[in-house]
C-alpha positions as YAML, in Angstrom:
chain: A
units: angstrom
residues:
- id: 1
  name: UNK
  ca: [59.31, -170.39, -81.19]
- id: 2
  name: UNK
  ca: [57.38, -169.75, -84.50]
- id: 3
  name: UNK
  ca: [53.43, -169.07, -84.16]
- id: 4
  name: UNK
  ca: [51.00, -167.93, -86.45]
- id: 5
  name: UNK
  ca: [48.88, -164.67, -85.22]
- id: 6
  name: UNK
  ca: [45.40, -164.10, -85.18]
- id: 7
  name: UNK
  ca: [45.62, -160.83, -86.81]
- id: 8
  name: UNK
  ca: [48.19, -158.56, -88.59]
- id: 9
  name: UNK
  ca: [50.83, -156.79, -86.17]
- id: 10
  name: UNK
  ca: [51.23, -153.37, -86.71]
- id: 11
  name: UNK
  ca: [54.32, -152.07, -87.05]
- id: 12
  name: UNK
  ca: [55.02, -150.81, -83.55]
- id: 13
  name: UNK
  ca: [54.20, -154.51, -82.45]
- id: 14
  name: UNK
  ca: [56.26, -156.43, -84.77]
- id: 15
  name: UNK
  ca: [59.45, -153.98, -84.18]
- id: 16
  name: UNK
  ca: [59.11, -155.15, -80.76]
- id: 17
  name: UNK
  ca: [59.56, -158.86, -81.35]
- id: 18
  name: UNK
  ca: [62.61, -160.73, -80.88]
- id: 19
  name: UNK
  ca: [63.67, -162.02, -84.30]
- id: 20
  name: UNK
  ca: [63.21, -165.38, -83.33]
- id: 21
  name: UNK
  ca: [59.62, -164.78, -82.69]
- id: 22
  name: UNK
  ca: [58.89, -163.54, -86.48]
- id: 23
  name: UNK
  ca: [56.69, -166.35, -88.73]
- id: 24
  name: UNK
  ca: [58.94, -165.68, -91.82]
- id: 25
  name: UNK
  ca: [57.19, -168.99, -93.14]
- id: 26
  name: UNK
  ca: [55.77, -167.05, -96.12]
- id: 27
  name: UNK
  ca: [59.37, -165.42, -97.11]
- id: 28
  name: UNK
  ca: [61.05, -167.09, -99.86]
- id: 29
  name: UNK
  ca: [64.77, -167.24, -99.04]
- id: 30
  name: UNK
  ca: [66.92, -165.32, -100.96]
- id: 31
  name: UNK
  ca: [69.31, -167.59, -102.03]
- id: 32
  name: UNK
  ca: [72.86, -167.37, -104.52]
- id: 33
  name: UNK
  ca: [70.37, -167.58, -107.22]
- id: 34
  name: UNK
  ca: [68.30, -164.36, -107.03]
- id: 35
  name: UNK
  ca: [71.46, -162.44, -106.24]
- id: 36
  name: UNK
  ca: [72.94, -163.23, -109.48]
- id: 37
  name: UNK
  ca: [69.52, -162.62, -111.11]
- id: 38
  name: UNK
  ca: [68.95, -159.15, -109.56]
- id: 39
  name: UNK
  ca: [69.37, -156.08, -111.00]
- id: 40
  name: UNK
  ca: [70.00, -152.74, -109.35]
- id: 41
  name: UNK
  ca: [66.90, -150.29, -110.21]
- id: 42
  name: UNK
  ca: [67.45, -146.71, -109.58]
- id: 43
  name: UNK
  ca: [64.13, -144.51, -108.53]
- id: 44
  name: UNK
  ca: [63.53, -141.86, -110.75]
- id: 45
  name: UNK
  ca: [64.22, -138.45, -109.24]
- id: 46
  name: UNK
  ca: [61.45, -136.11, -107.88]
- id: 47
  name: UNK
  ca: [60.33, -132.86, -108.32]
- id: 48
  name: UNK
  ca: [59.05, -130.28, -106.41]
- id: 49
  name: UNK
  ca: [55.97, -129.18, -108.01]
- id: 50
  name: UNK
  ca: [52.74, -127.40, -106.99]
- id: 51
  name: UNK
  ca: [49.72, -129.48, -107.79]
- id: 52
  name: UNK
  ca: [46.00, -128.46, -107.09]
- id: 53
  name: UNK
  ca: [43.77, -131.59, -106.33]
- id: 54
  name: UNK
  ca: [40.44, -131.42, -105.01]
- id: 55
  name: UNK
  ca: [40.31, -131.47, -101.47]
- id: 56
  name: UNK
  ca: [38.10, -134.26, -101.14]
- id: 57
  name: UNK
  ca: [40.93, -136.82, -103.05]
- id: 58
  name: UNK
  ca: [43.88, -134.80, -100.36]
- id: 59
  name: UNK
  ca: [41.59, -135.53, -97.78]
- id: 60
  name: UNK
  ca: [41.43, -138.40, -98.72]
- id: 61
  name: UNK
  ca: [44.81, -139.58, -99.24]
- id: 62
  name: UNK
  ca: [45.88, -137.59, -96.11]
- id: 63
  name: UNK
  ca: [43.13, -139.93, -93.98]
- id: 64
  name: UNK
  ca: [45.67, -143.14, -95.06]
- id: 65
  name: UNK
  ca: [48.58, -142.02, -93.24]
- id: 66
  name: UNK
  ca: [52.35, -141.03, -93.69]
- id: 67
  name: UNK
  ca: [53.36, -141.53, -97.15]
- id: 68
  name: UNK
  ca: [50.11, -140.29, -98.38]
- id: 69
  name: UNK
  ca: [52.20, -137.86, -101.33]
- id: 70
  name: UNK
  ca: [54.44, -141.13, -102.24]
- id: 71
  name: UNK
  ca: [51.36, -143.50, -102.93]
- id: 72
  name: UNK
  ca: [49.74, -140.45, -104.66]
- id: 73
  name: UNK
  ca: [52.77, -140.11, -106.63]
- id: 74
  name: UNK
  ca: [52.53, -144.13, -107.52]
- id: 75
  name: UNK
  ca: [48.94, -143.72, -108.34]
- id: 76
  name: UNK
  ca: [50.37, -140.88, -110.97]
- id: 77
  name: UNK
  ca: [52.97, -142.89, -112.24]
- id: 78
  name: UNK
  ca: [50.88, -146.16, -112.93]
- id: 79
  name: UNK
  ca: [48.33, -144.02, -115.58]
- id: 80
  name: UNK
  ca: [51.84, -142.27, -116.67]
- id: 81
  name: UNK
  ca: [52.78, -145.85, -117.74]
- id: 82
  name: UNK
  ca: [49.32, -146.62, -119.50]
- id: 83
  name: UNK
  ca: [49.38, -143.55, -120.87]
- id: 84
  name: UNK
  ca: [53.35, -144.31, -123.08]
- id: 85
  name: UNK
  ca: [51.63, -147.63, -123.87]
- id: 86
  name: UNK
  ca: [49.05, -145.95, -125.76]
...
């Protein structure tokens, strides 16, 4: 039984769903097709660094949750790209 919610689940509310109670409506099925289309993409490797950022953008950052240094760290890498372009 397939419904449509009023809202977005978080994640502690979807985990505890029965499969068959998940709208995957808006998945596309990954069929034979993408497999044979995909391409295994390796992350690039980290680095410990020490960084000094304002406190205000940390704070801020920090105020979005766990993960905070990887979407920081995506942020980075976007200008990085811009920045080869260049």
């Amino acid at each position: 039984m397939k419904k449509r919610y009023d809202r977005e689940l978080s994640l502690k509310e979807l985990a505890a769903l029965p499969d068959d109670q998940i709208d995957t409506r808006e998945v596309p099925d990954l069929d034979e097709a993408f497999w044979k289309a995909a391409k295994l993409v390796k992350p690039d490797p980290t680095q410990q660094i020490t960084l000094r950022v304002k406190r205000s953008v940390l704070e801020a950052y920090k105020a979005t949750g766990k993960g905070y240094q990887t979407r920081m760290n995506a942020v980075l890498e976007s200008y990085a790209k811009v920045l080869r372009k260049g």
